[in-house]
C-alpha positions in Angstrom: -1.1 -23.6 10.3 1.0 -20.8 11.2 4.8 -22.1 10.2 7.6 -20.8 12.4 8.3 -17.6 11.7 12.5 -16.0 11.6 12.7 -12.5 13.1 14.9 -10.4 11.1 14.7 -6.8 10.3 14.4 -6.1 6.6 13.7 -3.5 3.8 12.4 -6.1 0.3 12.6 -4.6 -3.2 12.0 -5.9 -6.1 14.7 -4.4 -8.5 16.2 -5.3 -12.2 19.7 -5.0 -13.3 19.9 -3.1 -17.0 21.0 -5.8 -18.3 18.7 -8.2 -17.2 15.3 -6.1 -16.8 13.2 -8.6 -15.0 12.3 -7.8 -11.4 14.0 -10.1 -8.7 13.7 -9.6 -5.0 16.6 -8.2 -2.7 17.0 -6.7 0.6 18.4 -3.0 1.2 21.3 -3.1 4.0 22.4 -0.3 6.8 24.1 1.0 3.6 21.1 1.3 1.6 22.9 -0.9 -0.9 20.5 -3.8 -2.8 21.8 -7.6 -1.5 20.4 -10.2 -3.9 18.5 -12.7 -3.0 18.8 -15.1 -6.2 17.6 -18.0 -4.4 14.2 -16.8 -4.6 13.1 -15.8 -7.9 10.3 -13.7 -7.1 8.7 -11.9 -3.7 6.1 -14.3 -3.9 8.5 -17.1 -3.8 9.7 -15.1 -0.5 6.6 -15.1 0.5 5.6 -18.9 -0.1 8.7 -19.9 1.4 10.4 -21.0 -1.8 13.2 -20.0 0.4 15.1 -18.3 2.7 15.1 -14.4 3.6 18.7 -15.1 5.3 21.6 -16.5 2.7 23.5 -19.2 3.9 26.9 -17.4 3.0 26.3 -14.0 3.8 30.1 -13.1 2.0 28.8 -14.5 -1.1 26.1 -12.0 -1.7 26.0 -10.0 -4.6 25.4 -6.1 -4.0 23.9 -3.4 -6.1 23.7 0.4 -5.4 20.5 2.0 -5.7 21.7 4.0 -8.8 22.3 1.4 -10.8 19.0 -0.2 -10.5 15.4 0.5 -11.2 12.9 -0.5 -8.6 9.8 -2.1 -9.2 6.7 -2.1 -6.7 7.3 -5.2 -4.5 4.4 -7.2 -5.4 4.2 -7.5 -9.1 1.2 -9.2 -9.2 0.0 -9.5 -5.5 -3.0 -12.2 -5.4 -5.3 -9.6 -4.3 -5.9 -6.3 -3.0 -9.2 -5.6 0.2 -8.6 -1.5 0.6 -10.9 -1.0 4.2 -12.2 2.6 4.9 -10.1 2.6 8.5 -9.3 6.4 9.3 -12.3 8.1 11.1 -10.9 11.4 10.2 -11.3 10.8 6.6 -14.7 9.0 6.9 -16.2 12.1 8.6 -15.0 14.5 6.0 -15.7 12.3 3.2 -19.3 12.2 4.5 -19.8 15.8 5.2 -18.6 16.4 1.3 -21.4 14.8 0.8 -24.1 16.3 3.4 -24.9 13.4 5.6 -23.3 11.8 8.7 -21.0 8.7 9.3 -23.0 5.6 8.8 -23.3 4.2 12.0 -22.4 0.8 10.6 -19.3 2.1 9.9 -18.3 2.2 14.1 -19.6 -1.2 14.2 -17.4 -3.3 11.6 -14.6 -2.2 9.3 -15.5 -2.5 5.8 -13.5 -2.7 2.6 -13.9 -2.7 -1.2 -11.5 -5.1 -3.8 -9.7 -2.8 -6.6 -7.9 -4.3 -9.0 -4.9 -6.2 -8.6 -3.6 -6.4 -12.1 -3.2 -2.7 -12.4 -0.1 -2.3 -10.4 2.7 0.8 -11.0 5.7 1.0 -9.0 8.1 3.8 -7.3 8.6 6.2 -10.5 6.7 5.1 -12.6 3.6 7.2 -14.9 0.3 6.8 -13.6 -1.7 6.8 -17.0 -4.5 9.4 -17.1 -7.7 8.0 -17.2 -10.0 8.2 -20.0 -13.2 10.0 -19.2 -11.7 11.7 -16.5 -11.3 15.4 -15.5 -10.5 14.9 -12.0 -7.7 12.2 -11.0 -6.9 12.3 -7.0 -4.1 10.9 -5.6 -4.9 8.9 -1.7 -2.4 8.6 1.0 -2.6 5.4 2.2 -0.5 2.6 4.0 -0.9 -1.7 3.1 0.1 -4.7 4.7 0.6 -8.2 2.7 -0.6 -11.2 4.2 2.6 -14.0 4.9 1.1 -17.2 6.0 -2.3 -18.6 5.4 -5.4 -17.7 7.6 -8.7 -17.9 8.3 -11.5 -16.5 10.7 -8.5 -15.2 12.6 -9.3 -13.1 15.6 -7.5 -9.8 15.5 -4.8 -9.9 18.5 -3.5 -13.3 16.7 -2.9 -10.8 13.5 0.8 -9.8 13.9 2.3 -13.2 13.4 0.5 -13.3 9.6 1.7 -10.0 8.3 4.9 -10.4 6.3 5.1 -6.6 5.9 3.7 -3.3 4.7 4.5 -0.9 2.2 3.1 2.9 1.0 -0.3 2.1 -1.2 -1.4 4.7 -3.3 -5.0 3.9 -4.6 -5.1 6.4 -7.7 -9.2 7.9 -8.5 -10.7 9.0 -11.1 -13.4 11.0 -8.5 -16.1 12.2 -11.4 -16.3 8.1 -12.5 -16.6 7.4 -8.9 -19.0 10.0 -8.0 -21.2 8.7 -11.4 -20.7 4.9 -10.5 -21.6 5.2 -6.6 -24.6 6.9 -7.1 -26.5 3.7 -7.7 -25.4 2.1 -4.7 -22.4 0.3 -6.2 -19.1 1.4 -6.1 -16.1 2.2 -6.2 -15.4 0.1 -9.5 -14.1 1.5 -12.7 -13.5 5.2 -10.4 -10.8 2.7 -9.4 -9.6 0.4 -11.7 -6.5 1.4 -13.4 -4.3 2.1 -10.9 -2.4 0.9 -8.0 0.9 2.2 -6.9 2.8 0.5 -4.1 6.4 1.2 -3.2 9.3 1.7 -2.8 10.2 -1.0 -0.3 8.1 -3.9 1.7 9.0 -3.4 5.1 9.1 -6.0 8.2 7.4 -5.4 11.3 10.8 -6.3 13.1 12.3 -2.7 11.2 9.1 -1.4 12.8 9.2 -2.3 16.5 10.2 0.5 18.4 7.6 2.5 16.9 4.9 -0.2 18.0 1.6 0.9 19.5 -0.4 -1.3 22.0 -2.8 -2.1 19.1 -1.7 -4.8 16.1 -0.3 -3.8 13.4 -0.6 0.1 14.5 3.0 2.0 14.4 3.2 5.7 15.5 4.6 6.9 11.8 4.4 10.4 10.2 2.1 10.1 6.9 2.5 13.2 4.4 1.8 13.7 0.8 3.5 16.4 -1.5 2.3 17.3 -4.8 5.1 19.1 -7.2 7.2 19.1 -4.4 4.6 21.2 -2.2 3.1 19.2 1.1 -0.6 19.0 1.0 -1.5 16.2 3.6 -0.6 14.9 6.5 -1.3 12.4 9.3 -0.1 9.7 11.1 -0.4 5.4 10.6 -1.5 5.7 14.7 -4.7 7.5 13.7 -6.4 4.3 12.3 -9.7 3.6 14.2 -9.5 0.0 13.2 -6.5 -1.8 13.3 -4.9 -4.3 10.8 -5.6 -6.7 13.5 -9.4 -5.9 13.2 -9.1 -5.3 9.2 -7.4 -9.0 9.0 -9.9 -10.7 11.5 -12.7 -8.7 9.4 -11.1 -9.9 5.8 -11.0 -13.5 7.0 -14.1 -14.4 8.4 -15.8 -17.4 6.4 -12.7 -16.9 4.2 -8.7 -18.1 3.4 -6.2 -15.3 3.0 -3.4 -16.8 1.1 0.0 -15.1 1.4 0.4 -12.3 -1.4 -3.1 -10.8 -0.2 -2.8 -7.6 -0.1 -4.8 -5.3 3.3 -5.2 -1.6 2.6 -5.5 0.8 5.3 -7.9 3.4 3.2 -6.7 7.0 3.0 -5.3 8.9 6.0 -6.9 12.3 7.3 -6.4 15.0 4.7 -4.6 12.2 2.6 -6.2 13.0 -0.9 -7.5 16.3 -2.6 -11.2 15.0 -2.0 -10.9 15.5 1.1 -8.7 18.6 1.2 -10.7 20.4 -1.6 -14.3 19.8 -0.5 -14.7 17.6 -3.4 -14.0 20.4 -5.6 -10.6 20.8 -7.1 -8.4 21.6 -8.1 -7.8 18.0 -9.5 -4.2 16.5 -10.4 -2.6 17.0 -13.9 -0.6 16.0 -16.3 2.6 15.9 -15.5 2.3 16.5 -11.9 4.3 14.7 -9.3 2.8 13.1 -6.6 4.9 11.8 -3.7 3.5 9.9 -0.5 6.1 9.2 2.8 5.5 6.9 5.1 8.5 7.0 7.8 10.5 3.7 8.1 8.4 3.0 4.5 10.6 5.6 2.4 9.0 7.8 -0.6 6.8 6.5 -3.3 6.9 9.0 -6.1 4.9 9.0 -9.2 4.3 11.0 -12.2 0.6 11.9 -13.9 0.7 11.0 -17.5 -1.1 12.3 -20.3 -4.5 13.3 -20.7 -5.8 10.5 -23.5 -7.4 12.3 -26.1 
């Protein structure tokens, strides 16, 4: 049952102090200054209710500037991650890469993969180069976490379940994935060791005046820059399907618990697949990657080492 929900614009982080290096949640003012909220202990115990977004003493709160924290991505350990296929432009360039049209299934439902929730990175942190790959891509894309339980939930009841969204980079390794999906399975370990989400989890309340008639659909710029140079560019309005129809489509016949994690799937021209023909040039070691979302700030990210 959907509990009463407060409305209150917010940007969450999870941050840690020096001292005290593990991750708490807090809330980023008009300031951008880092209000604790050490009644909750986590952003799942935000999430679960634990307690309250709003402190009851407001003149109490503790405050931290951005410099003298680290952030952290603001789901540690989210309970899961569905990353859907939503952006037609993508899809259709994706496809001609590889000769053939769009499935027409694909018009019909929209259609999602799990990835690996364990392998989660943070704004700033090194995305570790994975082994067996020459050819790592980076994929601008944009999440939503589920807030209250659901299921079978049509997709104009959506809005009232999303707790917030946040950039999503879902890191491939496209030679493992090209290998892998050629049987018919897939993506799987093309995937697997890396998630980057960041900086900030962001209400739909910050979000409102950039609404569209469609749920969960905001008209926001999307660009990605590599070593400071911008190579893609879109907008969070292009989706085909919605996070209304992605939430309805994730819990048919199934419970979404809050922590879930929705991923919109990369945005046209959002990843060096798409740009490059499938050719390259690939990332590289020490390359840095950042993705903007307006409203959703800049999740930046650095390519490690090649393992030998």
């Amino acid at each position: 049952m959907l509990t009463k929900r407060i409305a209150i614009i917010m940007r969450l982080v999870n941050f840690s102090r020096k001292a005290l290096p593990k991750p708490q949640p807090g809330a980023l003012d008009d300031e951008d200054r880092i209000n604790e909220i050490y009644i909750a202990r986590s952003m799942i115990g935000l999430l679960n209710k634990e307690a309250s977004m709003v402190p009851d003493e407001p003149e109490s709160v503790i405050k931290h500037n951005l410099d003298e924290v680290d952030l952290h991505a603001p789901l540690v350990r989210p309970s899961s991650i569905r990353d859907f296929y939503a952006f037609e432009q993508h899809v259709k360039t994706a496809n001609q890469n590889r000769g053939r049209d769009v499935p027409p299934v694909w018009y019909e439902m929209p259609v999602f993969y799990y990835t690996n929730h364990t392998a989660i990175y943070g704004p700033e942190d090194t995305i570790p180069y994975p082994q067996g790959s020459a050819a790592l891509d980076y994929e601008l894309e944009v999440a939503c976490v589920i807030g209250e339980e659901c299921r079978d939930l049509r997709a104009e009841d959506a809005d009232p379940y999303i707790f917030g969204y946040m950039i999503y980079n879902d890191w491939s390794a496209r030679d493992i994935q090209k290998q892998e999906m050629s049987v018919g399975l897939g993506p799987a370990k093309g995937k697997d060791f890396a998630q980057s989400f960041g900086p900030y989890l962001v209400t739909p309340e910050d979000l409102s005046d950039r609404r569209t008639n469609r749920p969960g659909v905001y008209d926001l710029a999307m660009v990605a820059r590599v070593n400071g140079e911008e190579r893609s560019r879109g907008n969070w309005q292009d989706l085909h399907w919605s996070f209304g129809q992605m939430i309805e489509r994730a819990s048919a016949n199934t419970t979404l618990y809050p922590g879930d994690v929705i991923g919109s799937g990369t945005v046209g021209t959002g990843c060096l697949l798409e740009i490059t023909g499938g050719a390259g040039p690939w990332l590289q070691p020490g390359d840095v990657v950042e993705l903007e979302i307006e409203r959703l700030g800049v999740l930046r990210n650095t390519v490690g080492e090649r393992p030998e």
